[in-house]
HTML snippet that shows the backbone in 3Dmol.js (N, CA, C, O; Angstrom):
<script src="https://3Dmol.org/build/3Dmol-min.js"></script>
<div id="view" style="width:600px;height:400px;position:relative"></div>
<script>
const pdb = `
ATOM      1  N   UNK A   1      22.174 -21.479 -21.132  1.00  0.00           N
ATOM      2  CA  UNK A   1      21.764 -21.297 -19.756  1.00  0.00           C
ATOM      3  C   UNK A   1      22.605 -22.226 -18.866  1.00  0.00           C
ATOM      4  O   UNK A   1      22.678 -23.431 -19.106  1.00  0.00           O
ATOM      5  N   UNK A   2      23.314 -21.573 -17.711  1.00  0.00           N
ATOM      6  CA  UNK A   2      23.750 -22.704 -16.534  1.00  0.00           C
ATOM      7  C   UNK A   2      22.812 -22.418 -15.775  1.00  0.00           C
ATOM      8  O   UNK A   2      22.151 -21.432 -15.451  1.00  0.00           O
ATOM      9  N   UNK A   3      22.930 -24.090 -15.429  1.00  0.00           N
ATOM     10  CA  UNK A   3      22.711 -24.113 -13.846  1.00  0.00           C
ATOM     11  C   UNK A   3      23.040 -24.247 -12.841  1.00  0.00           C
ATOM     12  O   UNK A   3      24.229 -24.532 -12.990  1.00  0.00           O
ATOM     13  N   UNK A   4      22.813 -24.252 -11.688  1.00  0.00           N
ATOM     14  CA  UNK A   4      23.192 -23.709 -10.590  1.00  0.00           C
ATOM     15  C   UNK A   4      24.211 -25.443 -10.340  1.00  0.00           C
ATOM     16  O   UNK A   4      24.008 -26.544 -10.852  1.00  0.00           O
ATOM     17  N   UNK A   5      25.243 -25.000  -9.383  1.00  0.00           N
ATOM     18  CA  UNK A   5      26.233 -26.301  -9.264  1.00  0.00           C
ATOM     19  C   UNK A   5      25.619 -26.791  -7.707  1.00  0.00           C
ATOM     20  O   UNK A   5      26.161 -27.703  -7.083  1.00  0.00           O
ATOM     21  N   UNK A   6      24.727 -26.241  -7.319  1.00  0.00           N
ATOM     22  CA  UNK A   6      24.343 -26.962  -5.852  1.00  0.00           C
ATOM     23  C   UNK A   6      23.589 -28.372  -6.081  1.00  0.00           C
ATOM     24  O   UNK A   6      22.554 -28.171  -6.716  1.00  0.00           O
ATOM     25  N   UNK A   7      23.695 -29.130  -5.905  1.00  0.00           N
ATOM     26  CA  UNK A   7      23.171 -30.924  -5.449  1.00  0.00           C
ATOM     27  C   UNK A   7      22.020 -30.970  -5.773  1.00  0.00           C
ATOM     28  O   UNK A   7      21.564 -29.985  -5.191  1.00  0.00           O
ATOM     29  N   UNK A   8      21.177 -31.444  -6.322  1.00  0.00           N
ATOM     30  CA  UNK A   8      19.996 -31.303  -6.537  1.00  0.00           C
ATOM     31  C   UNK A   8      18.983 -30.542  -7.082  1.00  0.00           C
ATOM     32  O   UNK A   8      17.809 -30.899  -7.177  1.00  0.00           O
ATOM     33  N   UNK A   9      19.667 -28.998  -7.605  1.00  0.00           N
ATOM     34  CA  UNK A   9      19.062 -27.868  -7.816  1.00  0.00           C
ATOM     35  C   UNK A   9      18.652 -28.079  -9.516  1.00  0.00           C
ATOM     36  O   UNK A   9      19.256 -28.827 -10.285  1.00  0.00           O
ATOM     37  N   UNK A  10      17.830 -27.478  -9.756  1.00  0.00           N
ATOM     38  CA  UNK A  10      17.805 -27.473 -11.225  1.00  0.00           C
ATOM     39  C   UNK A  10      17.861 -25.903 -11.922  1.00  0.00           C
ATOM     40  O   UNK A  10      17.913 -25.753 -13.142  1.00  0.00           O
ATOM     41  N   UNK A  11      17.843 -24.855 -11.036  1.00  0.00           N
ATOM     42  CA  UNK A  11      17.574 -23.580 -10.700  1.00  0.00           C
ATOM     43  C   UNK A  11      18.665 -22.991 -12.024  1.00  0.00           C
ATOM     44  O   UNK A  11      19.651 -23.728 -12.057  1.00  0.00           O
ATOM     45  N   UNK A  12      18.728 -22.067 -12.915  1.00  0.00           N
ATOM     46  CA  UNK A  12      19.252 -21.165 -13.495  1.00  0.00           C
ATOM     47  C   UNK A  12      20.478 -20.410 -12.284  1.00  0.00           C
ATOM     48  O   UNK A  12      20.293 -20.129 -11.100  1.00  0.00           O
ATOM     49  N   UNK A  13      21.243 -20.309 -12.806  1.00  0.00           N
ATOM     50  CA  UNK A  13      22.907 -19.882 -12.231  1.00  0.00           C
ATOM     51  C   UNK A  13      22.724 -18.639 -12.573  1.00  0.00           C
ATOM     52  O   UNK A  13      22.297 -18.442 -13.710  1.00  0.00           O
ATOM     53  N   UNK A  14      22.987 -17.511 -11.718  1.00  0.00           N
ATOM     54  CA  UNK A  14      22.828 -16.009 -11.729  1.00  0.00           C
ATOM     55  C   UNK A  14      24.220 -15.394 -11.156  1.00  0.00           C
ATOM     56  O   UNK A  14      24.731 -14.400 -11.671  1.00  0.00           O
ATOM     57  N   UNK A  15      24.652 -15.910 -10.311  1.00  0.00           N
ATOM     58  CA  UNK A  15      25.668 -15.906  -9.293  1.00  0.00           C
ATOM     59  C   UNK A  15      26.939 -16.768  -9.226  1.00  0.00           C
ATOM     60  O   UNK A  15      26.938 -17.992  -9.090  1.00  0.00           O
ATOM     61  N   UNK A  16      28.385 -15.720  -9.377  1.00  0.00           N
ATOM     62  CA  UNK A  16      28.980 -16.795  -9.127  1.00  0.00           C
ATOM     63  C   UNK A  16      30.307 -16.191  -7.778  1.00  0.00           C
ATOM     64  O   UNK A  16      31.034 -15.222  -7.561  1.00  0.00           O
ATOM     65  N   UNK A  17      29.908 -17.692  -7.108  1.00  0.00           N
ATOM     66  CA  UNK A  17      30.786 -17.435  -5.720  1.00  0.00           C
ATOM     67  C   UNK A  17      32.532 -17.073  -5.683  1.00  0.00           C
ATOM     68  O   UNK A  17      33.147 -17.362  -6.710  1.00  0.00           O
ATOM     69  N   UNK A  18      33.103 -16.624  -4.843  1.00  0.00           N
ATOM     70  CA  UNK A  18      34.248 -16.777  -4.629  1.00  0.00           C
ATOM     71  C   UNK A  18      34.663 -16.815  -3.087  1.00  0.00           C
ATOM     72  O   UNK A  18      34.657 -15.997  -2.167  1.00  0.00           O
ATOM     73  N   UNK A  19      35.103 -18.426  -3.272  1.00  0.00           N
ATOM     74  CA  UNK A  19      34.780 -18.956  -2.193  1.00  0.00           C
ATOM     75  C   UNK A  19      36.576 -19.271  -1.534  1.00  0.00           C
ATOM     76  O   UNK A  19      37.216 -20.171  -2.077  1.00  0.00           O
ATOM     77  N   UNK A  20      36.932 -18.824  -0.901  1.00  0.00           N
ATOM     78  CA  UNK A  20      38.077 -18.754  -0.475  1.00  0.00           C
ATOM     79  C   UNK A  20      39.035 -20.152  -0.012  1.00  0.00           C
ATOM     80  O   UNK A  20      40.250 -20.348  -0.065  1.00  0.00           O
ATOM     81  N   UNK A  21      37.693 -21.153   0.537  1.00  0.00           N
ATOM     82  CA  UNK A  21      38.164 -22.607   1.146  1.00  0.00           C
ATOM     83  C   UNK A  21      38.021 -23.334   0.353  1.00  0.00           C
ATOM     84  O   UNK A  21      38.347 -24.493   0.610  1.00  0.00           O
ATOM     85  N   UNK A  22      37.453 -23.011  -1.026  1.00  0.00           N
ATOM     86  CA  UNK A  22      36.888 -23.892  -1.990  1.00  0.00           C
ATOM     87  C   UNK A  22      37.208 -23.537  -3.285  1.00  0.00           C
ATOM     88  O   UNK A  22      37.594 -22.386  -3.485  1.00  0.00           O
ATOM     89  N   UNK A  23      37.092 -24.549  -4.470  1.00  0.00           N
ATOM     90  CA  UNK A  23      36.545 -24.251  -6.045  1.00  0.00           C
ATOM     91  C   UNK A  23      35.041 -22.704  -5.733  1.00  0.00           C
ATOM     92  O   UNK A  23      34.222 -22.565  -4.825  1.00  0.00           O
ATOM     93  N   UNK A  24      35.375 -21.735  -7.181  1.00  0.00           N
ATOM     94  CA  UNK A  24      34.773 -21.063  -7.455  1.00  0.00           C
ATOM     95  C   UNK A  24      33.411 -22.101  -7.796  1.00  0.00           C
ATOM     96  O   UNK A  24      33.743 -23.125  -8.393  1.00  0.00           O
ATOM     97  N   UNK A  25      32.034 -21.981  -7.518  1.00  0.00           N
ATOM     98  CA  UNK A  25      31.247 -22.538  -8.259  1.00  0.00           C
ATOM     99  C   UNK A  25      29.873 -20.889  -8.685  1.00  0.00           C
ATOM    100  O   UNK A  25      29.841 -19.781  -8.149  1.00  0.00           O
ATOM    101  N   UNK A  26      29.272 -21.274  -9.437  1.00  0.00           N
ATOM    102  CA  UNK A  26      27.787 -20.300  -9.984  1.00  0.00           C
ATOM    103  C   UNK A  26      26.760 -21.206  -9.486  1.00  0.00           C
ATOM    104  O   UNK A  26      26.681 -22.415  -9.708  1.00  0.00           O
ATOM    105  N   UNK A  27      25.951 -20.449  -8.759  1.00  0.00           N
ATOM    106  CA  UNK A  27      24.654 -20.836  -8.365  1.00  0.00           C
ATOM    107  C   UNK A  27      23.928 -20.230  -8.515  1.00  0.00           C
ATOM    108  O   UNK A  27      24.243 -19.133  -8.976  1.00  0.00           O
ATOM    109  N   UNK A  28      21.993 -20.581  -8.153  1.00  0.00           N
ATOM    110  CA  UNK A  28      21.075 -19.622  -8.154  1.00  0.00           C
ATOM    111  C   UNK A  28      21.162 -18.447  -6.787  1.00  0.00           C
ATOM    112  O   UNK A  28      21.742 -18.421  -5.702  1.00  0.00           O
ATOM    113  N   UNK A  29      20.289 -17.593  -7.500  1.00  0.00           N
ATOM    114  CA  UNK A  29      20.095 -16.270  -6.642  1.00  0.00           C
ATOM    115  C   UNK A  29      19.769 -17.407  -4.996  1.00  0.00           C
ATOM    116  O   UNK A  29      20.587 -17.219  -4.096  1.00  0.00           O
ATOM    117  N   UNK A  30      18.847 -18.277  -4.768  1.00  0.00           N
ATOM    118  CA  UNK A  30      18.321 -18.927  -3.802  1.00  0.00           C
ATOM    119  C   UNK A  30      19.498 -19.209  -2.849  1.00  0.00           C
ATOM    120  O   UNK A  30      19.533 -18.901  -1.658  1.00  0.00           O
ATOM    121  N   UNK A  31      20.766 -20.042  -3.778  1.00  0.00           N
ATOM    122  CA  UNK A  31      21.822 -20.741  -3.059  1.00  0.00           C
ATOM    123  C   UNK A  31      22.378 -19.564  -3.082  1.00  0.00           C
ATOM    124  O   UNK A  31      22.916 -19.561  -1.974  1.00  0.00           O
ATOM    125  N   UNK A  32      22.709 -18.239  -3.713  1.00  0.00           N
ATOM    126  CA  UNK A  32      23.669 -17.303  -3.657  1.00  0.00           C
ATOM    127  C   UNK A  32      23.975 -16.694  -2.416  1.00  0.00           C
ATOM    128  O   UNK A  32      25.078 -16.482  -1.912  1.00  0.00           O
ATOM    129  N   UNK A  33      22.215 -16.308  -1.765  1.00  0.00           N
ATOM    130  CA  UNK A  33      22.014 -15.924  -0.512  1.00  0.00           C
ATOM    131  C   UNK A  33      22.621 -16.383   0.873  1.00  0.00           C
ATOM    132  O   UNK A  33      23.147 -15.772   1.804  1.00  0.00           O
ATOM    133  N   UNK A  34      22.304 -17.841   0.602  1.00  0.00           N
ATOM    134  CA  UNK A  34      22.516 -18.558   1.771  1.00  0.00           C
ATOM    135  C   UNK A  34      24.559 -18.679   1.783  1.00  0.00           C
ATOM    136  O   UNK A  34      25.232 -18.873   2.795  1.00  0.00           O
ATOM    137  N   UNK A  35      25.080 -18.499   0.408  1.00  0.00           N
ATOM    138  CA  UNK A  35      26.143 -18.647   0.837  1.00  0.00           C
ATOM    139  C   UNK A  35      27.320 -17.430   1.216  1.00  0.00           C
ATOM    140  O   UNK A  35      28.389 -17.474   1.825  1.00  0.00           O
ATOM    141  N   UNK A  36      26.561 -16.337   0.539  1.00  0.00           N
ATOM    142  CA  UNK A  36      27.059 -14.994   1.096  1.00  0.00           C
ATOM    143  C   UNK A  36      26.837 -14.554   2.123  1.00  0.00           C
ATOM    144  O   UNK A  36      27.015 -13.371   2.410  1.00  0.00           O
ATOM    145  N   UNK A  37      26.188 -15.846   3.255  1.00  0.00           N
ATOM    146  CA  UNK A  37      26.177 -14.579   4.392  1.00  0.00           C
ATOM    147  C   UNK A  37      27.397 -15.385   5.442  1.00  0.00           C
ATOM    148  O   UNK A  37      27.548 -15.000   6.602  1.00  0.00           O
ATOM    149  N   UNK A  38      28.159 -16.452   4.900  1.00  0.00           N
ATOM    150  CA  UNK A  38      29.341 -16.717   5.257  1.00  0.00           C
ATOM    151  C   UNK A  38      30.578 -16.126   5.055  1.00  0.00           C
ATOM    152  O   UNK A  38      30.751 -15.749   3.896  1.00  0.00           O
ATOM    153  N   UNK A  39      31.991 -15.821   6.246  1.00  0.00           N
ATOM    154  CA  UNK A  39      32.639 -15.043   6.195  1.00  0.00           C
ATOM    155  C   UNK A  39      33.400 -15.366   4.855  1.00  0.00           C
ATOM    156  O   UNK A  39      33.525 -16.521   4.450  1.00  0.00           O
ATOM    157  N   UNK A  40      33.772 -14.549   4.365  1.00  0.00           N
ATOM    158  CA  UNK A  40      34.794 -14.664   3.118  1.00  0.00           C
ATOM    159  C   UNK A  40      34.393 -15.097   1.566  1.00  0.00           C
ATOM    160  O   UNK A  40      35.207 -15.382   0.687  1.00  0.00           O
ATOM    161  N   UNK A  41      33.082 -15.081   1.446  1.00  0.00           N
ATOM    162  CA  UNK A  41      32.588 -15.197   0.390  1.00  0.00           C
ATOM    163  C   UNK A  41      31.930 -14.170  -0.363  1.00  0.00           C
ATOM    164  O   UNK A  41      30.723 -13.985  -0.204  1.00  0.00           O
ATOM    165  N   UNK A  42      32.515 -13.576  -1.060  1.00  0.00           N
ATOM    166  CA  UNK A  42      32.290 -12.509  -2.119  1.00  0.00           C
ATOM    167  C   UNK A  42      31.658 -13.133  -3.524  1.00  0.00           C
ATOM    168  O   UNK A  42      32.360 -13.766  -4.313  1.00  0.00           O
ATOM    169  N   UNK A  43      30.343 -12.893  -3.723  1.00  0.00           N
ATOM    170  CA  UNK A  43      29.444 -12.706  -4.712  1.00  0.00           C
ATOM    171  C   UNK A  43      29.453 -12.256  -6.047  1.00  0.00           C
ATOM    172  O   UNK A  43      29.002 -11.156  -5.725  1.00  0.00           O
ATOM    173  N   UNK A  44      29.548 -12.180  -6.980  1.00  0.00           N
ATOM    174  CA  UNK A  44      28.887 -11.115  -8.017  1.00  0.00           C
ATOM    175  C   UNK A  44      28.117 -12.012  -9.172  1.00  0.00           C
ATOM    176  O   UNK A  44      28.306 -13.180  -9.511  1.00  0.00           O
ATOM    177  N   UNK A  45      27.388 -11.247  -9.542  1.00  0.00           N
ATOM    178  CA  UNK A  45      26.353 -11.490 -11.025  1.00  0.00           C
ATOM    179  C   UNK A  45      26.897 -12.017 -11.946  1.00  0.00           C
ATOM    180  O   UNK A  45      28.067 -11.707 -12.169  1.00  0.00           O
ATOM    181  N   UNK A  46      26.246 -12.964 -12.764  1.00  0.00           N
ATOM    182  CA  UNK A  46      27.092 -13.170 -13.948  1.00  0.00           C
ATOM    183  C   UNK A  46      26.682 -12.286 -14.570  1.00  0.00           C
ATOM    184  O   UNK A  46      25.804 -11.534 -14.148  1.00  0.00           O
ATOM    185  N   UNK A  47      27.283 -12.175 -15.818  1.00  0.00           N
ATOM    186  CA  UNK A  47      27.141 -11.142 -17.232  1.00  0.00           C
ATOM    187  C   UNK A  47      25.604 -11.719 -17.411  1.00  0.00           C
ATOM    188  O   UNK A  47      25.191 -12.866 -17.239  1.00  0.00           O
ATOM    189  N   UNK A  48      24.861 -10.459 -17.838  1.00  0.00           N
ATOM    190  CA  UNK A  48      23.744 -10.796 -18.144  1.00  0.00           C
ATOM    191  C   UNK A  48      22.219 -11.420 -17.136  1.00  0.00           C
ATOM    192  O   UNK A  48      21.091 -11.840 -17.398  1.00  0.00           O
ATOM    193  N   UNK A  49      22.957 -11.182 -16.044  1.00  0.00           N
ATOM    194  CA  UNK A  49      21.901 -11.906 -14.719  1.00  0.00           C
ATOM    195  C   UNK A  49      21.888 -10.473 -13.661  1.00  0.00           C
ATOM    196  O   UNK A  49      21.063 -10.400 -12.750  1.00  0.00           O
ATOM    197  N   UNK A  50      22.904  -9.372 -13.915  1.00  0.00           N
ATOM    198  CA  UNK A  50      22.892  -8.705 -12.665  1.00  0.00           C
ATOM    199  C   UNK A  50      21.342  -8.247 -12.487  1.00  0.00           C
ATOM    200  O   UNK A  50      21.099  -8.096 -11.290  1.00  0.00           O
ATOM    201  N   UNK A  51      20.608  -8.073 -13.032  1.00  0.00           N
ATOM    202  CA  UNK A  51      18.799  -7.913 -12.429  1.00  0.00           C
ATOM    203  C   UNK A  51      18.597  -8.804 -11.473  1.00  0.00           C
ATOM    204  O   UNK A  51      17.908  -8.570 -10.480  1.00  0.00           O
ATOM    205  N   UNK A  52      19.113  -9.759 -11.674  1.00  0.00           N
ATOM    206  CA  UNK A  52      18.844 -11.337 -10.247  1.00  0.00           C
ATOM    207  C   UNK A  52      19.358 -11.063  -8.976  1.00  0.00           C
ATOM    208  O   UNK A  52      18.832 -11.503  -7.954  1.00  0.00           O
ATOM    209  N   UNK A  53      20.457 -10.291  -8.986  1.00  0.00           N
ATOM    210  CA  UNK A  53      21.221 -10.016  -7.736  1.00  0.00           C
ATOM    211  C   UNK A  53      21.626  -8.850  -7.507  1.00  0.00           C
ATOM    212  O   UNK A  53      22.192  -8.095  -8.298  1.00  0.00           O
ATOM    213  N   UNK A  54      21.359  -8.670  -6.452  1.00  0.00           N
ATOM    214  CA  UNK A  54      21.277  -7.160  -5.780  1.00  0.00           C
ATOM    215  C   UNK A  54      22.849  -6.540  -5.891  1.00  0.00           C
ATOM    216  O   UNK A  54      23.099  -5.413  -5.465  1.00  0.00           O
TER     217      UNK A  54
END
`;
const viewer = $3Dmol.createViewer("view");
viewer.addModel(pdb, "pdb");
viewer.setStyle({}, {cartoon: {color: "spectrum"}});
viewer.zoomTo();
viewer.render();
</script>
């Protein structure tokens, strides 16, 4: 199981970002949200999590 790379989270990793200004990181569905609704960040499921994310 990963977990999520956000600061404090202890949350299971479902999601992993691709983040254009940044390192790729996997986070939870929770942090996934908040960071896909910024321009240029494309989403997808990890293997085995796509039920978590739409």
């Amino acid at each position: 199981m990963t977990r999520c790379e956000e600061a404090d989270c202890e949350a299971e990793a479902a999601v992993e970002l691709h983040i254009p200004w940044d390192a790729n990181r996997v986070v939870c569905p929770a942090h996934a949200r908040v960071w896909a609704q910024k321009d240029g960040v494309v989403s997808h499921p990890l293997e085995g999590q796509e039920d978590e994310w739409p």
